[in-house]
Backbone bond lengths (Angstrom), bond angles and torsions (degrees), N, CA, C in turn:
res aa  C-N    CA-C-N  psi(-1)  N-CA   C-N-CA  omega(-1)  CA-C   N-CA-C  phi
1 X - - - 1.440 - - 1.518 109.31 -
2 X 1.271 103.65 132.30 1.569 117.59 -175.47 1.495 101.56 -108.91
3 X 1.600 108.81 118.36 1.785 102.93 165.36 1.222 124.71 -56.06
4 X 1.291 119.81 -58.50 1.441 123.41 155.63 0.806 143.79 24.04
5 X 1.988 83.80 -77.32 1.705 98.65 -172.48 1.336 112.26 -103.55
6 X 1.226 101.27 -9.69 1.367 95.15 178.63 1.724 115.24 -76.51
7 X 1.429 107.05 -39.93 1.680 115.07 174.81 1.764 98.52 -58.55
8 X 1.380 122.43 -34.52 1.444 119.33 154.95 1.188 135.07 -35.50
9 X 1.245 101.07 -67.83 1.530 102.36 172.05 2.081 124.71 -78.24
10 X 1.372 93.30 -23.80 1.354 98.29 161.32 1.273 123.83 -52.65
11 X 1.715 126.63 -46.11 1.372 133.95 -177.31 1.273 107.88 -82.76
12 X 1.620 133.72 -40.93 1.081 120.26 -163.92 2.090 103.07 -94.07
13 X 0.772 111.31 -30.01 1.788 116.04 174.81 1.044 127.48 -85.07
14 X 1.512 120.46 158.80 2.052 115.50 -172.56 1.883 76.31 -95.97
15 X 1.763 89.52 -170.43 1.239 116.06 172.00 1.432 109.12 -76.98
16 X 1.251 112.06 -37.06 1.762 116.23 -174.34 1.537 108.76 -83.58
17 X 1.535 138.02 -7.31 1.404 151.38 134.38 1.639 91.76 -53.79
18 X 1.258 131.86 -136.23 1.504 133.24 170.23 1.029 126.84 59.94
19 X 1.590 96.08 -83.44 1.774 120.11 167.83 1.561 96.30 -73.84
20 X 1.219 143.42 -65.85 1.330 118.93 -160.60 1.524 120.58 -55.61
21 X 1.283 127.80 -28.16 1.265 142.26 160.71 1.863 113.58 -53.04
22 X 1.417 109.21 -42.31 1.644 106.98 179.35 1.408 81.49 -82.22
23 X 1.084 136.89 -78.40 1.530 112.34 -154.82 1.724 119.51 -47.81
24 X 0.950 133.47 -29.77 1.213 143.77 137.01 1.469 125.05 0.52
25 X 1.552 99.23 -87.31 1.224 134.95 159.81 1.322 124.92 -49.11
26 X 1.157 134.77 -63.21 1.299 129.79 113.38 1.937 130.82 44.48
27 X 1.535 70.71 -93.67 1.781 98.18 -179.09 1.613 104.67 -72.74
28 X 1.488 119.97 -28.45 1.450 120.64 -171.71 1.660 92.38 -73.88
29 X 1.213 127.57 -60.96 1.369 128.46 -169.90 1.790 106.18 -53.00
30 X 1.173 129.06 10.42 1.189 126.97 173.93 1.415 114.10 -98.07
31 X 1.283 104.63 -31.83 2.063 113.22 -175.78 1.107 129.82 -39.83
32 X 0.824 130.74 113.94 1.455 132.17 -157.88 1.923 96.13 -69.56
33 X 1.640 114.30 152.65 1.236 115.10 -176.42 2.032 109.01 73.88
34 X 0.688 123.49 5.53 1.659 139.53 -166.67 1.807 81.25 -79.05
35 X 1.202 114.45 119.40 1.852 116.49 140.35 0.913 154.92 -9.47
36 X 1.000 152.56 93.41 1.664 130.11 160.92 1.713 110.27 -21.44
37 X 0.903 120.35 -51.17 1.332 123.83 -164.41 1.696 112.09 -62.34
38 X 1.593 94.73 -46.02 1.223 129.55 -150.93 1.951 87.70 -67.42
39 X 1.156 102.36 -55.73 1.831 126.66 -170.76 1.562 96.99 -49.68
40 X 1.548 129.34 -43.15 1.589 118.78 -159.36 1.489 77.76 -110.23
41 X 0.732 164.18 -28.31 1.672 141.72 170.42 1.681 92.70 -58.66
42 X 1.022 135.65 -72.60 1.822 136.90 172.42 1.284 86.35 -10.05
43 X 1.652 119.28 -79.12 0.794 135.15 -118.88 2.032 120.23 -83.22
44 X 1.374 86.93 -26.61 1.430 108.32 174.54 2.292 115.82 -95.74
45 X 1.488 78.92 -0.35 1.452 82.13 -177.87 2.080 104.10 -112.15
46 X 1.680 99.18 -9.80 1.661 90.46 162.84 1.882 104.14 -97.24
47 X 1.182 102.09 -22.58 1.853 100.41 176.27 1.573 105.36 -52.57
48 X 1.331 116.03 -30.95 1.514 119.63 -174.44 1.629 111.80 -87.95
49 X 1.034 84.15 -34.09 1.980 82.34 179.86 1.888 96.67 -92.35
50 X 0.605 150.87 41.32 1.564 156.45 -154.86 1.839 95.99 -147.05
51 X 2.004 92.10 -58.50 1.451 92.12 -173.11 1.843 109.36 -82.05
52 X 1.087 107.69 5.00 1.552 109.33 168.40 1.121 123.66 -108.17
53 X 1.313 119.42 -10.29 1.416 133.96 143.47 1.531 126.64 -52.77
54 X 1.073 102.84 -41.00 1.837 127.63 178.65 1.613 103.87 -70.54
55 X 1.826 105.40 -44.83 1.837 92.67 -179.12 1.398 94.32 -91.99
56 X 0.924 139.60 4.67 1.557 120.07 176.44 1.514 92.56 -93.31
57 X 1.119 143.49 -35.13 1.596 124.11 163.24 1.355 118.91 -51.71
58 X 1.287 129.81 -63.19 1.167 135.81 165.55 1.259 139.51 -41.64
59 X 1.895 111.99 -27.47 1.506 119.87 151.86 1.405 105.13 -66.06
60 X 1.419 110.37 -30.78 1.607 91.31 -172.42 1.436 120.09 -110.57
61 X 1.460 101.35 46.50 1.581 114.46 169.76 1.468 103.51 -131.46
62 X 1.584 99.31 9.26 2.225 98.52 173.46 1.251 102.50 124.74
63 X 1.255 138.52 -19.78 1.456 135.35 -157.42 1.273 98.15 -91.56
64 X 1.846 106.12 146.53 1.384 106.34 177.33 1.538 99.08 -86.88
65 X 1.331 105.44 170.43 1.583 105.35 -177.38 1.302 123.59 -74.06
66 X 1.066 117.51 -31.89 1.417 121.89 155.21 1.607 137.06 -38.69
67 X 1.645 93.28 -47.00 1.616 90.86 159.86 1.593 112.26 -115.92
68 X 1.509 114.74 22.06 1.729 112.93 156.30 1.796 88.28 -73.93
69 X 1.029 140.20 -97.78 1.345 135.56 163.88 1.770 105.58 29.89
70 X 1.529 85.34 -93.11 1.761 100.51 -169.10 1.341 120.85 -37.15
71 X 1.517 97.25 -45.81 1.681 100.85 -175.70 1.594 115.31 -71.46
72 X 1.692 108.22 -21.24 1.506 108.08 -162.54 1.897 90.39 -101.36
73 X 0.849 149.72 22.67 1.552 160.93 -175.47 1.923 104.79 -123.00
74 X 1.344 94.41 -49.46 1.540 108.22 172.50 1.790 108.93 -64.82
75 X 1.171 122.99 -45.00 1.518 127.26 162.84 1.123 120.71 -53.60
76 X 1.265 115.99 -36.68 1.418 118.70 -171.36 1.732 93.57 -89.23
77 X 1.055 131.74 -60.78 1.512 110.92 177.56 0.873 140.35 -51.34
78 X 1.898 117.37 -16.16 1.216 110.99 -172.07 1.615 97.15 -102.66
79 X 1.492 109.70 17.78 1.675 109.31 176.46 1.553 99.42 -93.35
80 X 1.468 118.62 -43.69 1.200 124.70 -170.39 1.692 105.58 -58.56
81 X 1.573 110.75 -39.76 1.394 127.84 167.99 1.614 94.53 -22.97
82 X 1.155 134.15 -75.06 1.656 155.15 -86.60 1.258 87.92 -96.11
């Protein structure tokens, strides 16, 4: 997961862009003959739209984006913690 891109795609995309892209994505990781390689590139590019999905809820429950960010980076580390 890239902050980056995800605050990227958070600012520049709706929620209904987002999800149409994971479902997308999604369906590609099903293809039969698909990579190893091919699967964690998928795979690290729906973790990012997932985590920009997560601050676009959180901006839109009051949080400034700055700490929609913080808090959703802080979740994710203390999962990796686990």
């Amino acid at each position: 997961m890239k902050l980056p891109v995800i605050r990227h795609l958070q600012r520049s995309s709706s929620v209904a862009e987002i999800t149409a892209a994971i479902a997308v994505l999604e369906q590609a990781s099903e293809a039969p003959l698909i990579k190893d390689e091919e699967l964690d590139v998928i795979g690290e590019l729906i973790s990012n739209l997932c985590g920009a999905l997560e601050v676009h809820q959180l901006v839109a429950g009051g949080m400034t984006e700055k700490d929609a960010c913080n808090t959703f980076m802080k979740k994710v580390v203390e999962s990796i913690d686990r």
